[in-house]
Phi, psi and omega in degrees: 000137189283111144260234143314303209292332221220345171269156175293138221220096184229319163337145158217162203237134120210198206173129172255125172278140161313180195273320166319319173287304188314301186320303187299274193284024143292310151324273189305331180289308186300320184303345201218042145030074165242184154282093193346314204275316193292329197286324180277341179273345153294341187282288169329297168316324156266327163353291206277008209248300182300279166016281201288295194323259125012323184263299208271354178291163172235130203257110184224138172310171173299288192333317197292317181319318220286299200318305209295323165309310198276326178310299206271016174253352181206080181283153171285189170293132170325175189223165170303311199278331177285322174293328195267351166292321174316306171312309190290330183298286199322294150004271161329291208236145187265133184241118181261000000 
């Protein structure tokens, strides 16, 4: 996976701050001797990283642990209506 520093830079971001805020991350982009873009598109990234992260994990209780395991070491049998979505998936969608 391509990151900031190393993909091709076609996108564009932008967004208005106050003058305290800009002023601030300047000072922090010159302290770590980045550029304003590089330093909020390195900040931001992981920010949105952390997010994303975070939204798409999936989080379970003991009880849910117990229930997913036992599912999945002893799945039941299809039931009629999960065989006839099957049919119907088959149907739909061309699989190679």
């Amino acid at each position: 996976m391509a990151t900031a520093n190393t993909s091709t830079k076609s996108a564009r971001l932008e967004t208005r701050v106050s003058q305290e805020q800009k002023d601030l991350i300047e000072r922090a982009a010159a302290y770590s001797g980045r550029t304003v873009s590089d330093f909020v598109v390195a900040h931001v990234e992981v920010a949105a990283k952390k997010v994303v992260e975070e939204y798409e994990r999936i989080h379970l209780d003991k009880e849910q642990s117990r229930v997913l395991v036992d599912a999945l070491l002893s799945p039941k049998r299809p039931n009629k209506k999960l065989r006839g979505a099957l049919a119907e998936h088959s149907k739909r969608v061309e699989s190679k």
